[in-house]
Every structure is written in structure tokens, then in C-alpha cells.
N, C-alpha and C positions, 0 to 999 in steps of 0.2 A: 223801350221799343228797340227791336234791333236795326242795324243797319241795314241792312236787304228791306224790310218793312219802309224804312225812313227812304232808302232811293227808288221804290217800290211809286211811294207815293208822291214823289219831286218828277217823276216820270208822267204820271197821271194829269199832274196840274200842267204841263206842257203840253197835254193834249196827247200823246203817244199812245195808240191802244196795243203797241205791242208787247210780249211779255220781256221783262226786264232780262240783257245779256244775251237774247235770244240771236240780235245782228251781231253781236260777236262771237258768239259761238260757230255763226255761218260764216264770217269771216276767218277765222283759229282756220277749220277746216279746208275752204280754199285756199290758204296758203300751205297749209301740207300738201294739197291737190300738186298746188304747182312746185314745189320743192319738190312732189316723189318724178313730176313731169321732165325734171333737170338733170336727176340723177344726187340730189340730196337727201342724203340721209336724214330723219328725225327719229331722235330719241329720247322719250320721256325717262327718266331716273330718278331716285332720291340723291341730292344733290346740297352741297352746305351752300352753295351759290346759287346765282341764277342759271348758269349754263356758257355756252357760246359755242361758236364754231370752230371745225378742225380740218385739218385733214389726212388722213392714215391711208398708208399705201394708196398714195391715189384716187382716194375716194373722200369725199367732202361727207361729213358728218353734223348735224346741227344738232345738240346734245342741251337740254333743259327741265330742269327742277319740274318732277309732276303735280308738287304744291304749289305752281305761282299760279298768281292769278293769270287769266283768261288775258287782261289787258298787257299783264307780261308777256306772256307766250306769244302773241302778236309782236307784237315791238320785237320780243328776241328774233321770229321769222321772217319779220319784216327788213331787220338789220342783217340778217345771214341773207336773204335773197340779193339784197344791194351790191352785198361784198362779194357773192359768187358770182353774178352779171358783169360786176364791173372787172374780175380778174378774168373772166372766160369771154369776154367782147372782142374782137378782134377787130384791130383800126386800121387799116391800109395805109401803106406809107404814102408821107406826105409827095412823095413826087407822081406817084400814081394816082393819087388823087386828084391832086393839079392840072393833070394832063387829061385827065377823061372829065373833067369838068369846064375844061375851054379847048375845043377841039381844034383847033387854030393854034395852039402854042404848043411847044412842044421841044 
């Protein structure tokens, strides 16, 4: 039996009537969604690794293997969305912070 058929059917006995890979496949997709929404690139390649991110002239790339699996390609989208929010987040400095948050000091 192959394995698609064997998690086909561990799927079934949990009661799931949907088809197997179906919610991650919708998931893969919403995060391209929001990666094209940010200004990140994605790129499927043949690749000796999994991929990762970069950035060229300015522009943020998220570059991965067109053979990983589905659960790959998540993780790797999900790890490049993280690292591009947290570099492009902007934090107000801490004294103007402080100051519009107790309007009394100053």
C-alpha cells in the first residue's frame, strides 16, 4: 500500500471527510497571497536544497525547491514572512513612546 492510500485512511478514521492536503494546499496559496501583498518575491526552482530568502538590489526574494513537499513550502513561507515583518516593523523610539503613553510626563 502506498503511503498517500495509508494517510488517505488515518485521515478517514478521525472522522475528516476532507480530501487529503486539500487545507494545505489552501494554505501554500494564502501565503503567496500575502507574500505577493508585501512586496516578496516567490520562486519555485530546481534547487540541491530547500531554498530560503534573500535580498537583491532591494528587493526581497523567497526562492524554494519545486520538489519539496507542500509541508515544506509552508514552513519555508512561513519562516520568510517572519523575518521580513520583523526587519520592515518599525518601533518608535523609546522616549516617544513614553511620552504619548503617560501624557502627564514628559
Amino acid at each position: 500500500m502506498a503511503l498517500g492510500e495509508q494517510e488517505q485512511r488515518v485521515k478517514r478514521k478521525k472522522g475528516q471527510e476532507r480530501v487529503l492536503g486539500e487545507s494545505r494546499v489552501c494554505r501554500l496559496a494564502i501565503l503567496e497571497e500575502r507574500c505577493k501583498e508585501l512586496g516578496l518575491k516567490v520562486i519555485y526552482d530546481d534547487l540541491r536544497g530547500e531554498g530560503g530568502m534573500c535580498r537583491l538590489r532591494n528587493e526581497y526574494l523567497v526562492i524554494i525547491n519545486r520538489r519539496a513537499a507542500v509541508h515544506t513550502k509552508i514552513r519555508m513561507l512561513e519562516q520568510a514572512l517572519k523575518r521580513y515583518e520583523a526587519k520592515t516593523t518599525v518601533i518608535p523610539p523609546l522616549r516617544t513612546a513614553m511620552s504619548s503613553s503617560h501624557p502627564g510626563s514628559g
